[in-house]
N, CA, C and O atoms as CSV, one atom per row, in Angstrom:
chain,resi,resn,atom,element,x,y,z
A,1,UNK,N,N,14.941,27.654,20.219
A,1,UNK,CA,C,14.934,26.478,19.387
A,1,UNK,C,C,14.224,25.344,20.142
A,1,UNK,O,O,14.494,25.167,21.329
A,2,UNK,N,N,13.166,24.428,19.396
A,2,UNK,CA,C,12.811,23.574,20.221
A,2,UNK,C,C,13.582,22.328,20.155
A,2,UNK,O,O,13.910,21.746,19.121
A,3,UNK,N,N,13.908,21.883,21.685
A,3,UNK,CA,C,14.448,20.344,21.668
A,3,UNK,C,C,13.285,19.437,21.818
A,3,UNK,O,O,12.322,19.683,22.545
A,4,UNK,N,N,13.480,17.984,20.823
A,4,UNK,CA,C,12.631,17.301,20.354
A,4,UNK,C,C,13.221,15.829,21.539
A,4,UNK,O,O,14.226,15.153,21.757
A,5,UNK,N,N,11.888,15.979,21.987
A,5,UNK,CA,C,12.018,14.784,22.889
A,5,UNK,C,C,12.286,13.383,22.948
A,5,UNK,O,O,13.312,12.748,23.189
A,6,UNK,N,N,10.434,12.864,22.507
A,6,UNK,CA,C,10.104,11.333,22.064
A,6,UNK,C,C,9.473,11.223,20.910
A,6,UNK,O,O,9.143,12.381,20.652
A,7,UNK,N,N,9.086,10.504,20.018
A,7,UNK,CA,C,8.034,10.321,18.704
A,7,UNK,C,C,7.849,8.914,19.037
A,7,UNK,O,O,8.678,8.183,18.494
A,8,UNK,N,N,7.189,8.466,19.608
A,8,UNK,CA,C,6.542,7.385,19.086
A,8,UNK,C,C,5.086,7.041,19.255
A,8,UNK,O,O,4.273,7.759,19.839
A,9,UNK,N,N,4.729,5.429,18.475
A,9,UNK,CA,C,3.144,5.128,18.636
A,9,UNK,C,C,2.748,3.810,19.606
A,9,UNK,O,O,3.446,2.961,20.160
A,10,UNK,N,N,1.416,4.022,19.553
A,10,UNK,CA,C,1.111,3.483,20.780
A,10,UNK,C,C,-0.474,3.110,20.306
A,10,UNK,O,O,-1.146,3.801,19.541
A,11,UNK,N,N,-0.843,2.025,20.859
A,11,UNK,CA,C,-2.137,1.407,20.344
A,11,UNK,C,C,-3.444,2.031,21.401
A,11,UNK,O,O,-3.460,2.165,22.625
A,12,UNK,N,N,-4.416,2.311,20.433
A,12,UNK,CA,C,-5.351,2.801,21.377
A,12,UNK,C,C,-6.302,2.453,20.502
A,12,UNK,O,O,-6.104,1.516,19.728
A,13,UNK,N,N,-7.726,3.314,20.502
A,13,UNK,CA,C,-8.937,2.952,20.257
A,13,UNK,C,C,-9.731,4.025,19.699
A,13,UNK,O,O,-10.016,4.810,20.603
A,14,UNK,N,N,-10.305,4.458,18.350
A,14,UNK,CA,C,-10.381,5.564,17.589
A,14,UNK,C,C,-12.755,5.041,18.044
A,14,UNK,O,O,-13.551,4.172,17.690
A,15,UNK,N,N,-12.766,6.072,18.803
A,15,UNK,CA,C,-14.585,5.917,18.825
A,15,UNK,C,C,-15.199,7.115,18.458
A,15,UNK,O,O,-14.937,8.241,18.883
A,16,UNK,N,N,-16.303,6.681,17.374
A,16,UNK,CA,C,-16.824,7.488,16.439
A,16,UNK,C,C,-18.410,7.050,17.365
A,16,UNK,O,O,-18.845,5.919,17.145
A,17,UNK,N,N,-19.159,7.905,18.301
A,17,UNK,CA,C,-20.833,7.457,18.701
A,17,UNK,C,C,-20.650,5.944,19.134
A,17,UNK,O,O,-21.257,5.061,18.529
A,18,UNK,N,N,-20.203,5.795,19.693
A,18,UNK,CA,C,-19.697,3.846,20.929
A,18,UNK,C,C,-18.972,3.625,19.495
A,18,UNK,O,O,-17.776,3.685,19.780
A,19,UNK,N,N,-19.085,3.391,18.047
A,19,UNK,CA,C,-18.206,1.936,17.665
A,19,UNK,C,C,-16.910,2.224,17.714
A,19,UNK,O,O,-16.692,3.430,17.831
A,20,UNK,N,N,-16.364,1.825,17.686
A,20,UNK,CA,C,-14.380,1.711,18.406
A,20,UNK,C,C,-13.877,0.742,17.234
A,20,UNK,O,O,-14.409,-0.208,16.660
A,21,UNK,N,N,-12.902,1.236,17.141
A,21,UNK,CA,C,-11.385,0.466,16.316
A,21,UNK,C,C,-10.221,0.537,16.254
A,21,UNK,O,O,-9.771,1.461,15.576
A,22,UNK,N,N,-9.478,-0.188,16.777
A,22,UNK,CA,C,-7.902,-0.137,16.704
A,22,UNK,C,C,-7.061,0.533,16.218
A,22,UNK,O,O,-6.643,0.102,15.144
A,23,UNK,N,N,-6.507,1.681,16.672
A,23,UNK,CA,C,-5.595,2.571,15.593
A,23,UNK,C,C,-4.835,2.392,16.708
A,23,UNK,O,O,-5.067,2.029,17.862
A,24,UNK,N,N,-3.387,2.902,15.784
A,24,UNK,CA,C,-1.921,3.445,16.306
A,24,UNK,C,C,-2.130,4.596,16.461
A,24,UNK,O,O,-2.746,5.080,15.512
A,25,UNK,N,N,-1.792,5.578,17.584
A,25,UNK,CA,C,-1.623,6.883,17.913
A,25,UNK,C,C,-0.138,7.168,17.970
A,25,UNK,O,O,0.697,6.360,18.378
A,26,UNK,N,N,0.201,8.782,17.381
A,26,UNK,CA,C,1.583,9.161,17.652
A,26,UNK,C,C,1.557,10.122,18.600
A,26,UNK,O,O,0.647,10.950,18.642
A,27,UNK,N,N,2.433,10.104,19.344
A,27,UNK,CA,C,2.565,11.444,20.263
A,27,UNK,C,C,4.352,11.455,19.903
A,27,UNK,O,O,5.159,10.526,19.877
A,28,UNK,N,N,4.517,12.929,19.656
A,28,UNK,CA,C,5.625,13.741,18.996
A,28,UNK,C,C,5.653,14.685,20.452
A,28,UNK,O,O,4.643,15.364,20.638
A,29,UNK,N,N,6.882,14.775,21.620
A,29,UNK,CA,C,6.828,15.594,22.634
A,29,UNK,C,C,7.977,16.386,22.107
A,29,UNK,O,O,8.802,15.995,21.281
A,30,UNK,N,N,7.912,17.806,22.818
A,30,UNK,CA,C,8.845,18.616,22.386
A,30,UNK,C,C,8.715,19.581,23.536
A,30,UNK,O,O,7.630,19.951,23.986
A,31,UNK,N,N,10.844,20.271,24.337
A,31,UNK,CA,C,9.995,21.169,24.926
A,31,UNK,C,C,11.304,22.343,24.014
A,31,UNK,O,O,12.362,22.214,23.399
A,32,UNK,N,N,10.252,23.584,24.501
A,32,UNK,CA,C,10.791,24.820,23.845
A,32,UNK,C,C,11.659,25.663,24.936
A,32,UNK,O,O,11.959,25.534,26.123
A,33,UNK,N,N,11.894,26.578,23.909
A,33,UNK,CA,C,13.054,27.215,24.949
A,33,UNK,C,C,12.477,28.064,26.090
A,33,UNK,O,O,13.274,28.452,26.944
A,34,UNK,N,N,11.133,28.408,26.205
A,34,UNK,CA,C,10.426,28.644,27.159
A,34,UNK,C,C,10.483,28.014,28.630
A,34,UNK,O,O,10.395,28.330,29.817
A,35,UNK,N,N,10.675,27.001,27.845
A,35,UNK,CA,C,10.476,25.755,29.256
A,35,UNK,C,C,9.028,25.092,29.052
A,35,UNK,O,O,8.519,24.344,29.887
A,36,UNK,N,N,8.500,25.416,27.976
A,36,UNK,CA,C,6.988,24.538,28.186
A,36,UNK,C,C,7.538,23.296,27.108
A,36,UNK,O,O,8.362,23.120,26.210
A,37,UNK,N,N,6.467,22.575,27.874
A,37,UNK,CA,C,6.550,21.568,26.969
A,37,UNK,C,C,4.809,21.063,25.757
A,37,UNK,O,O,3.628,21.285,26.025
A,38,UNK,N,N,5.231,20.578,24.880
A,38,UNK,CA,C,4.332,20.477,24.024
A,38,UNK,C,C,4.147,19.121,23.264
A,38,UNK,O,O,5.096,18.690,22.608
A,39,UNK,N,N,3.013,18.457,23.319
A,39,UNK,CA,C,2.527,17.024,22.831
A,39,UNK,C,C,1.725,17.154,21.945
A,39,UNK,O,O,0.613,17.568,22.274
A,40,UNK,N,N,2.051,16.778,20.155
A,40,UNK,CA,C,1.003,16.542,19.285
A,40,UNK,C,C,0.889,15.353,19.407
A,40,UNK,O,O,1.727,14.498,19.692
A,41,UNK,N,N,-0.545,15.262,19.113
A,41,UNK,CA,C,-1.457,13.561,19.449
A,41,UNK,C,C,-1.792,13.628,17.337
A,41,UNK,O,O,-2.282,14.629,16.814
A,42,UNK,N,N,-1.394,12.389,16.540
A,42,UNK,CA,C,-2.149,12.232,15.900
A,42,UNK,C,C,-2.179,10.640,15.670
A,42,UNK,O,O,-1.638,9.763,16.342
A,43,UNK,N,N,-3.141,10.511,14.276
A,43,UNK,CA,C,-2.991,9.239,14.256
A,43,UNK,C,C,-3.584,9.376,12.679
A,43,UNK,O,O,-3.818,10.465,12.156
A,44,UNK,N,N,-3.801,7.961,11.962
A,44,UNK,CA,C,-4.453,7.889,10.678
A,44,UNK,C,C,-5.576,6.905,10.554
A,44,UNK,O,O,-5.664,5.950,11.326
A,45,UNK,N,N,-6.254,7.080,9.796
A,45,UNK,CA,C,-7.190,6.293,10.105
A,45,UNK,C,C,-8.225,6.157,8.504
A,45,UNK,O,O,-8.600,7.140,7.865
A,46,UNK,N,N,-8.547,4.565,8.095
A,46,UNK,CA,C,-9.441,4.633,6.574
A,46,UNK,C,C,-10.138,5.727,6.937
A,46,UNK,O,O,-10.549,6.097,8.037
A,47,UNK,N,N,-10.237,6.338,5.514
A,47,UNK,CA,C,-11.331,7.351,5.298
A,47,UNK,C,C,-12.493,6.446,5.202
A,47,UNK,O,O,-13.449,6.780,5.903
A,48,UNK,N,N,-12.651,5.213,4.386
A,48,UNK,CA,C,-13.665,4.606,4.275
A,48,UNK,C,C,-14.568,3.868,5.628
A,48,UNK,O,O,-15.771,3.940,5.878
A,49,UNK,N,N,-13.463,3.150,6.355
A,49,UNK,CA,C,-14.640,2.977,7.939
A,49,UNK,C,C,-15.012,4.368,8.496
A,49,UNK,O,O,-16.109,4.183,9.025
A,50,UNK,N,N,-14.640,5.786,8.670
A,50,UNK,CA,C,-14.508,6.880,9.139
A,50,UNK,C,C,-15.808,7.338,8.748
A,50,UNK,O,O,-16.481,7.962,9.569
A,51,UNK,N,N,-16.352,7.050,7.315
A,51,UNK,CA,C,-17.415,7.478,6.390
A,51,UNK,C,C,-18.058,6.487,6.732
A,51,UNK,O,O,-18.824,7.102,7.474
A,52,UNK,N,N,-18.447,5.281,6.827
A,52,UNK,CA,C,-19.118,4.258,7.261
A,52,UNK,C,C,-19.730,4.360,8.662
A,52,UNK,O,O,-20.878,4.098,9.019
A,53,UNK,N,N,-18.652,4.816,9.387
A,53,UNK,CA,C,-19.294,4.892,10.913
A,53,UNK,C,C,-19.841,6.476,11.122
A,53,UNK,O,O,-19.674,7.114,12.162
A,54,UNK,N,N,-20.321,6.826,10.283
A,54,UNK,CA,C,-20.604,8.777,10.731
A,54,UNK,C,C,-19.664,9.762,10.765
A,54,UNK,O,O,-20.016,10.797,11.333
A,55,UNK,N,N,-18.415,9.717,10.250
A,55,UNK,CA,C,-17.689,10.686,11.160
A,55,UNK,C,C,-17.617,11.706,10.060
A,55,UNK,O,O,-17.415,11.345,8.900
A,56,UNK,N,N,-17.791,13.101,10.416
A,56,UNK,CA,C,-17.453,13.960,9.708
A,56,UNK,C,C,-16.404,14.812,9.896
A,56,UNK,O,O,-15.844,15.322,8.926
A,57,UNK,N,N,-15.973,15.092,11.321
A,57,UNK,CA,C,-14.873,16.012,11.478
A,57,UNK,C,C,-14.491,16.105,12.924
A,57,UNK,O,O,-13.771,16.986,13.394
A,58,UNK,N,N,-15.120,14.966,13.690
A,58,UNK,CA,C,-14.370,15.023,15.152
A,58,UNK,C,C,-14.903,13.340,15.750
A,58,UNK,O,O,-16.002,12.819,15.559
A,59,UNK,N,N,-13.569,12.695,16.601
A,59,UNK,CA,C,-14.302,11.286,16.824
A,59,UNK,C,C,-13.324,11.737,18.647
A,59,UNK,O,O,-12.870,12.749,19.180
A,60,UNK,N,N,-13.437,10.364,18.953
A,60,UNK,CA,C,-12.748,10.552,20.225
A,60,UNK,C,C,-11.449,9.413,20.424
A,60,UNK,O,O,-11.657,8.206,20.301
A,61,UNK,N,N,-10.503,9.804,20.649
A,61,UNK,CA,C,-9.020,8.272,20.783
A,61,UNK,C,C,-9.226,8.001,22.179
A,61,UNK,O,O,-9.240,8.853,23.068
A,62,UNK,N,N,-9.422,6.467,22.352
A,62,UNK,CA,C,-9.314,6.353,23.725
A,62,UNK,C,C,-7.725,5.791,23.670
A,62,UNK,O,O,-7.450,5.000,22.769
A,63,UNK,N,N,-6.864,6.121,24.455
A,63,UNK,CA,C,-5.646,6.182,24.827
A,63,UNK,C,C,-4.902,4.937,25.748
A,63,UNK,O,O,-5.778,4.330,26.363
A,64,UNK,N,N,-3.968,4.564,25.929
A,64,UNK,CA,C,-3.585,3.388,26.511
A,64,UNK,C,C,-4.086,3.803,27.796
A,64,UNK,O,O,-4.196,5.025,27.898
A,65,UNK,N,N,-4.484,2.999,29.001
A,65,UNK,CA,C,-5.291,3.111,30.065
A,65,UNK,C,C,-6.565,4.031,30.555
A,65,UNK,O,O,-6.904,4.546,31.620
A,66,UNK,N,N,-7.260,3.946,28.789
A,66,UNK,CA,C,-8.256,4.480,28.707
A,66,UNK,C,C,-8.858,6.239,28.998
A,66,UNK,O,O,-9.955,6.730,29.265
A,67,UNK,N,N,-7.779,6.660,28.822
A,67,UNK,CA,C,-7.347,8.288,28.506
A,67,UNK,C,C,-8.491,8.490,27.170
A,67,UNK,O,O,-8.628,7.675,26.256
A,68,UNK,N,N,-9.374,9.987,27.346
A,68,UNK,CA,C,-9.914,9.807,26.452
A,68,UNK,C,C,-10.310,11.362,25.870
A,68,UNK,O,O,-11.205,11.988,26.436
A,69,UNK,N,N,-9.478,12.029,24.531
A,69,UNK,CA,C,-9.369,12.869,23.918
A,69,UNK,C,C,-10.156,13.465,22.636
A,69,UNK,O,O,-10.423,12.867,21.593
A,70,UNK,N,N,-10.407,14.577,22.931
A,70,UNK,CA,C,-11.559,14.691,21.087
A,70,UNK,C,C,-9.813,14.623,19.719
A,70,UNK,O,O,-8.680,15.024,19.986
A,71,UNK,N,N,-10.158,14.169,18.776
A,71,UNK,CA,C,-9.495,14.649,17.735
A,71,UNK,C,C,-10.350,14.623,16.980
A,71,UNK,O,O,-11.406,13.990,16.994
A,72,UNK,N,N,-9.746,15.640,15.943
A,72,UNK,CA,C,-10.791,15.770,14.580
A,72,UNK,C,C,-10.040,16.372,13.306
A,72,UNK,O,O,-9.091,17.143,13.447
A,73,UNK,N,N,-10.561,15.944,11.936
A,73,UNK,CA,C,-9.930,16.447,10.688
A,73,UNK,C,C,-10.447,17.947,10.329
A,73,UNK,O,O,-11.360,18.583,10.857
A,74,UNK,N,N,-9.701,18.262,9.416
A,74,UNK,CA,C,-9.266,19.760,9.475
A,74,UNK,C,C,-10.589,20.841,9.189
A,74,UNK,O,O,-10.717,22.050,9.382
A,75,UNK,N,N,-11.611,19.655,8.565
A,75,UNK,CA,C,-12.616,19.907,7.372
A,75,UNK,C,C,-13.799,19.103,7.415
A,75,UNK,O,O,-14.043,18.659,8.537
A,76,UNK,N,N,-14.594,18.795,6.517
A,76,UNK,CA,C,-15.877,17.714,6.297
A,76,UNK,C,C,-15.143,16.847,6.058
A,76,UNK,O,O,-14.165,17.250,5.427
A,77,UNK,N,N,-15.139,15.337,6.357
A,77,UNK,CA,C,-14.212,14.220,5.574
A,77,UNK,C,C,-15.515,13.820,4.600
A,77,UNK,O,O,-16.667,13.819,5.035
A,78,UNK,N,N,-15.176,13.490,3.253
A,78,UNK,CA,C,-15.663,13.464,2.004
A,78,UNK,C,C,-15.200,12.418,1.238
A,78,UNK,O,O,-14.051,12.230,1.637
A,79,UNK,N,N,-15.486,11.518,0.233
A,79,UNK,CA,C,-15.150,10.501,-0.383
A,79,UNK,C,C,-14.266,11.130,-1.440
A,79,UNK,O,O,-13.648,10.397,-2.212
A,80,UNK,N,N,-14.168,12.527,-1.519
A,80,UNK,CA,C,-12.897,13.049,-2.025
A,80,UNK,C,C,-11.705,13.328,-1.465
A,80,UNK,O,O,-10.868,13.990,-2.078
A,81,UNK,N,N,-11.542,12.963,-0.516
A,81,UNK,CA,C,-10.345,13.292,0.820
A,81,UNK,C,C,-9.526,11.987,0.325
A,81,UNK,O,O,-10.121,11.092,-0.276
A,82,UNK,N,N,-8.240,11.915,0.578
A,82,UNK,CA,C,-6.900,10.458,0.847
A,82,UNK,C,C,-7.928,9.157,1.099
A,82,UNK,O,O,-8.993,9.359,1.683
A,83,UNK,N,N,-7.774,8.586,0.902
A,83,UNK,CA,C,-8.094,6.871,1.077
A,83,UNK,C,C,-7.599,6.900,2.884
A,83,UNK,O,O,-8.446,6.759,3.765
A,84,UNK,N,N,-6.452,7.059,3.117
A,84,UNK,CA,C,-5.844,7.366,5.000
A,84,UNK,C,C,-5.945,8.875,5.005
A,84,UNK,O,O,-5.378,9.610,4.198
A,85,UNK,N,N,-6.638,9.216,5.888
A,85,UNK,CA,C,-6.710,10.614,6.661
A,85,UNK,C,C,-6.192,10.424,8.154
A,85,UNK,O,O,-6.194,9.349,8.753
A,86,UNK,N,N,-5.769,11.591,8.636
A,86,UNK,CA,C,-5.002,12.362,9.574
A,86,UNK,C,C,-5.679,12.726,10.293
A,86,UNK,O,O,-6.463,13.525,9.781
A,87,UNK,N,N,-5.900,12.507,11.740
A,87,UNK,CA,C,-6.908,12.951,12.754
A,87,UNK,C,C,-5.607,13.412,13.992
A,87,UNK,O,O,-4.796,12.630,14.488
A,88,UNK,N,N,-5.715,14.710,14.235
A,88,UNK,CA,C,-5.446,15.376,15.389
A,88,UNK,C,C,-6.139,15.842,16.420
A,88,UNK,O,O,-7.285,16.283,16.340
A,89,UNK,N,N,-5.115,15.723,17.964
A,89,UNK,CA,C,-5.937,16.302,18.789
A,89,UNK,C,C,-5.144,18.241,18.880
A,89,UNK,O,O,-4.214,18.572,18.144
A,90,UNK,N,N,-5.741,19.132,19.832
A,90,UNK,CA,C,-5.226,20.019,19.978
A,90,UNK,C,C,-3.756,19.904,20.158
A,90,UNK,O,O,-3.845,19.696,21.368
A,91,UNK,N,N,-2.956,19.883,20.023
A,91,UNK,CA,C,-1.527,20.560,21.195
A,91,UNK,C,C,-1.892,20.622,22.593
A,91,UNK,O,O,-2.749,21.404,23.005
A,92,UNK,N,N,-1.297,19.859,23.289
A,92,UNK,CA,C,-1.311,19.957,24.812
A,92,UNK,C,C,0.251,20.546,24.996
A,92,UNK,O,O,1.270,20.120,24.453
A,93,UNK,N,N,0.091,21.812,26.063
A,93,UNK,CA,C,1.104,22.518,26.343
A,93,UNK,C,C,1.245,22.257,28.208
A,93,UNK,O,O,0.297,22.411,28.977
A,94,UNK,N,N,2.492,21.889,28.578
A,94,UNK,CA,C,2.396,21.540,29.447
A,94,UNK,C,C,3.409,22.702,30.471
A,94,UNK,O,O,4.218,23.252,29.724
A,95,UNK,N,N,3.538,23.133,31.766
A,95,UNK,CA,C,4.593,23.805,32.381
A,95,UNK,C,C,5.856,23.005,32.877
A,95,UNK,O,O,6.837,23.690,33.168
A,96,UNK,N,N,5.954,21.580,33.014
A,96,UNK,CA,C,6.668,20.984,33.134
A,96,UNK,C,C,6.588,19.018,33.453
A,96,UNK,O,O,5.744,18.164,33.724
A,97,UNK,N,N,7.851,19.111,33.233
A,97,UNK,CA,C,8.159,17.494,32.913
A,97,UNK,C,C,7.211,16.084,34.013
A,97,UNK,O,O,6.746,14.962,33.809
A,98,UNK,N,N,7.318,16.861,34.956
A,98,UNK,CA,C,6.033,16.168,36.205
A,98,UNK,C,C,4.175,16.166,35.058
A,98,UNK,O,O,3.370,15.322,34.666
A,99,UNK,N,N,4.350,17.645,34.983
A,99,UNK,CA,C,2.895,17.297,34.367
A,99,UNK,C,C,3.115,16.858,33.186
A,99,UNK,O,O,2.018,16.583,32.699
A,100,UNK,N,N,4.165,16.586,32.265
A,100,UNK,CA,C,4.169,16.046,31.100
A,100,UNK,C,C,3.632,14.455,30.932
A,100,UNK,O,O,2.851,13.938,30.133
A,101,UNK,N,N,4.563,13.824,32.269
A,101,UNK,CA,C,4.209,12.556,32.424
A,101,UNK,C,C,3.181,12.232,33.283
A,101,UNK,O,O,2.754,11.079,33.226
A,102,UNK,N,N,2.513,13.297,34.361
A,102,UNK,CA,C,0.854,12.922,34.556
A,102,UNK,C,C,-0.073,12.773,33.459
A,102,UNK,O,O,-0.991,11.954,33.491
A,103,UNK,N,N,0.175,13.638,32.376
A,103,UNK,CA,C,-0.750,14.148,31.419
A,103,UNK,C,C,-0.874,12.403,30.245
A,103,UNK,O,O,-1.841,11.715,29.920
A,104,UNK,N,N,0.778,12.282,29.918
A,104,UNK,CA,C,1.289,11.566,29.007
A,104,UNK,C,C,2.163,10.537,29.623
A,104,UNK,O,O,3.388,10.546,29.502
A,105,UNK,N,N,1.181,9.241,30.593
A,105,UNK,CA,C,2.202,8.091,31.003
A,105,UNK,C,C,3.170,7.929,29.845
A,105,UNK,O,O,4.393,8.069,29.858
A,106,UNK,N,N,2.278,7.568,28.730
A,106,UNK,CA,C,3.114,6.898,27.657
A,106,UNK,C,C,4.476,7.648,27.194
A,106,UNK,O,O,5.032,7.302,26.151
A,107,UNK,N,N,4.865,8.431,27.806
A,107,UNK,CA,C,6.149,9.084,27.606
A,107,UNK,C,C,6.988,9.254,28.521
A,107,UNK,O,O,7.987,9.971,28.588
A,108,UNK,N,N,6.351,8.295,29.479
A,108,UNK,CA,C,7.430,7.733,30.758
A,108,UNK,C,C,8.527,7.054,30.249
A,108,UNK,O,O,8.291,6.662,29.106
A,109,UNK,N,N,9.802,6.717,30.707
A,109,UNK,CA,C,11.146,6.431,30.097
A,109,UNK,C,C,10.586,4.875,30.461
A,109,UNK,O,O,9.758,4.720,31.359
A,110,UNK,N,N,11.185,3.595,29.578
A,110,UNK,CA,C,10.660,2.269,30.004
A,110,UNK,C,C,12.169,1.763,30.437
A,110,UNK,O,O,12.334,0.633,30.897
């Protein structure tokens, strides 16, 4: 069974080819009964600046102290897609709680 860690968001910087814009990022940590642990990165973001600035299906989040990750939507983003779309990064799987919080300051206890 997995035990569910932290969920929360955190301000970072969504860059599509240099232009950059302010999004909230979530990171959801979880570890399993394995012992690994596991971090989904997502966030949301207008479809309409997303389509404005080029993006079709992968941009980059720069992360609080400038951590910097590909995410991308599932598909082509299209003026038929949600008005807010969903940008994920992979799953980061970690072996333990040391590398959880090298990997993921932001899930240091405050």
């Amino acid at each position: 069974m997995t035990e569910h860690l932290k969920e929360a968001g955190y301000p970072g910087q969504i860059d599509i080819g240099g232009d950059r814009s302010a999004v909230t990022y979530k990171l959801k940590a979880s570890k399993e009964d394995n012992g690994a642990f596991h971090v989904a990165v997502s966030l949301s973001a207008p479809r309409d600046w997303l389509l404005k600035h080029g993006f079709r299906n992968e941009a980059t989040l720069v992360r609080q102290g400038g951590v910097e990750m590909p995410i991308h939507f599932e598909e082509t983003l299209n003026v038929a897609d949600n008005i807010s779309v969903t940008l994920r990064a992979d799953d980061a799987v970690m072996a333990s709680m040391d590398e959880l919080r090298r990997a993921f300051p932001e899930l240091r206890p405050t």
